[in-house]
C-alpha positions as CSV (number, residue, x, y, z in Angstrom):
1,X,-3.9,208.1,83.2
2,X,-5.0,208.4,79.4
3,X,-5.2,211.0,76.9
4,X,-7.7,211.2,74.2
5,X,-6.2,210.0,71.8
6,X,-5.4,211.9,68.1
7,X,-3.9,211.6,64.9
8,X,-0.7,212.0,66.2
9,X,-0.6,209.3,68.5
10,X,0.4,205.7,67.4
11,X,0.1,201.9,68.0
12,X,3.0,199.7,68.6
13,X,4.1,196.9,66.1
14,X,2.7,193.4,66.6
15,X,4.6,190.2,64.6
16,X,1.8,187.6,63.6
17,X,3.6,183.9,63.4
18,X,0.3,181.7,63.3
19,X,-1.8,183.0,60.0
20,X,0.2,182.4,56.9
21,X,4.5,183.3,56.7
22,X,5.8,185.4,59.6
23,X,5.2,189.0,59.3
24,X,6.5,192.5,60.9
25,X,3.2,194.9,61.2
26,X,4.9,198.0,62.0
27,X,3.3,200.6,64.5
28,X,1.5,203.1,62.5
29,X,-0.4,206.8,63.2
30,X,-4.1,206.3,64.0
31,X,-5.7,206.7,61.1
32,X,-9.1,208.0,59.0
33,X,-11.6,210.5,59.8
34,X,-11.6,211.8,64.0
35,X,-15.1,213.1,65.5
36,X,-15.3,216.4,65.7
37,X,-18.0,217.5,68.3
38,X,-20.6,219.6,67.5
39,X,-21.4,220.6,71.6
40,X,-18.4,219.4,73.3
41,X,-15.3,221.8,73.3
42,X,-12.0,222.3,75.2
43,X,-9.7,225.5,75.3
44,X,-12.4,226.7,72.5
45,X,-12.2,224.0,70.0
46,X,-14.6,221.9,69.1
47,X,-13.6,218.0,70.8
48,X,-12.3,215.8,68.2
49,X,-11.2,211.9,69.1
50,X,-11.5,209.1,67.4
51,X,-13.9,206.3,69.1
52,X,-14.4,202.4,69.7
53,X,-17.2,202.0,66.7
54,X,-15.2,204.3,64.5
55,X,-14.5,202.9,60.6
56,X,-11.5,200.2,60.5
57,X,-8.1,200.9,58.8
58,X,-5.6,198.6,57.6
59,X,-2.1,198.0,58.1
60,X,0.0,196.4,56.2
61,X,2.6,193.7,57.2
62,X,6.0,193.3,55.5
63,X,6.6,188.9,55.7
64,X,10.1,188.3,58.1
65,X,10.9,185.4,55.9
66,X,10.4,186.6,52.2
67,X,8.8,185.8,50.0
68,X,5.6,185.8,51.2
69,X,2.5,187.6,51.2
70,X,0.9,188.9,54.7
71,X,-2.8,189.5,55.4
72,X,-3.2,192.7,56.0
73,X,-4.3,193.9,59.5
74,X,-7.6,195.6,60.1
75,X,-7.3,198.1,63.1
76,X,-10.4,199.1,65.1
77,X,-10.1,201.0,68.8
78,X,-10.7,197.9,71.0
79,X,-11.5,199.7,74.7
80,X,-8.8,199.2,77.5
81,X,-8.3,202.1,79.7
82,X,-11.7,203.9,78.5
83,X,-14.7,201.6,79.0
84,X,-17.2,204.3,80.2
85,X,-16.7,208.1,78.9
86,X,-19.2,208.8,76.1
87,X,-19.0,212.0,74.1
88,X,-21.9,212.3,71.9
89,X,-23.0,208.6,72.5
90,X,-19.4,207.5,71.3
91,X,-16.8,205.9,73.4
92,X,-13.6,207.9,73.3
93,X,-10.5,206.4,72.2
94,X,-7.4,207.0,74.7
95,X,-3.7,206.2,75.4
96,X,-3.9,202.9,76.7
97,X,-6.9,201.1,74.4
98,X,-5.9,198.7,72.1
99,X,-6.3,198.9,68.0
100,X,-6.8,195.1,67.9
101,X,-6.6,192.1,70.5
102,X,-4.1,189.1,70.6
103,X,-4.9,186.3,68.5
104,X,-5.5,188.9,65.4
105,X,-4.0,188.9,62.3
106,X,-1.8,191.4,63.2
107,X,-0.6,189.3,66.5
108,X,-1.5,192.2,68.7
109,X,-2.2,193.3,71.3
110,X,-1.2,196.8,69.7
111,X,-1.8,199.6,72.1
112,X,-2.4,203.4,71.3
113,X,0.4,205.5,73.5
114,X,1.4,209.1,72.7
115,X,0.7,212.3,74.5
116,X,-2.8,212.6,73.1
117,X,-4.6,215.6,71.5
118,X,-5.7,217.2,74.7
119,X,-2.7,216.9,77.2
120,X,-5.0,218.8,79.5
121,X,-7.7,216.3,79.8
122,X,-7.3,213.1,81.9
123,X,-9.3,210.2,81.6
124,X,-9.6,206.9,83.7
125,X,-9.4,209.3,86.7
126,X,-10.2,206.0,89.2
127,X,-6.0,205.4,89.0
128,X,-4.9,208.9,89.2
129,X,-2.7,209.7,91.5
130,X,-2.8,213.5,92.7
131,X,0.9,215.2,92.8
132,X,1.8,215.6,96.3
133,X,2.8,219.2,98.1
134,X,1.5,222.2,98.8
């Protein structure tokens, strides 16, 4: 299952060994400015996610073997679990994409867990599995 994901939710931290000294790129908040729908709500609010062609954010790596200087890591939603539910011609963002792939400069993969801003709303239905009872 996946959650849309919000500002509360966060990546985990990646250690990049093959661009430069070792570094520690701790798992951060999602960050900048989330969609806020103009004609999607739920529970009364307007819908607001963050999406896969959203602006990039940094993070910032602190080098395992000082000193050192680490390149600092651009984030972007990278698709995983939601590769097909559009809300106003945006791809939404869940708990289970990625914020960058392997091989980045952040060493990745990083992926977005959390219990999202709508805990009501399940996406990536094809692998839900109904409780079972009455």
């Amino acid at each position: 299952m996946a959650f849309i994901a919000g500002p509360a939710d966060v990546d985990n931290s990646s250690v990049n060994s093959g661009y430069g000294p070792p570094c520690n790129y701790p798992g951060m908040p999602l960050a900048g400015t989330p969609v806020i729908s103009p004609n999607v709500s739920i529970g009364g609010a307007p819908l607001t996610f963050y999406h896969a062609s959203g602006p990039p954010n940094v993070v910032i790596g602190a080098p395992l073997t000082p000193p050192g200087v680490c390149t600092p890591g651009i984030r972007t939603i990278v698709p995983q679990m939601n590769t097909t539910v559009k809300v106003n011609n945006k791809l939404v963002g869940v708990t289970g994409d990625l914020t960058n792939k392997a091989g980045s400069f952040t060493g990745g993969p990083r992926y977005i867990a959390g219990a999202g801003l709508h805990p009501t709303v399940i996406l990536n239905t094809k692998n839900y599995v109904p409780p079972s009872g009455p």
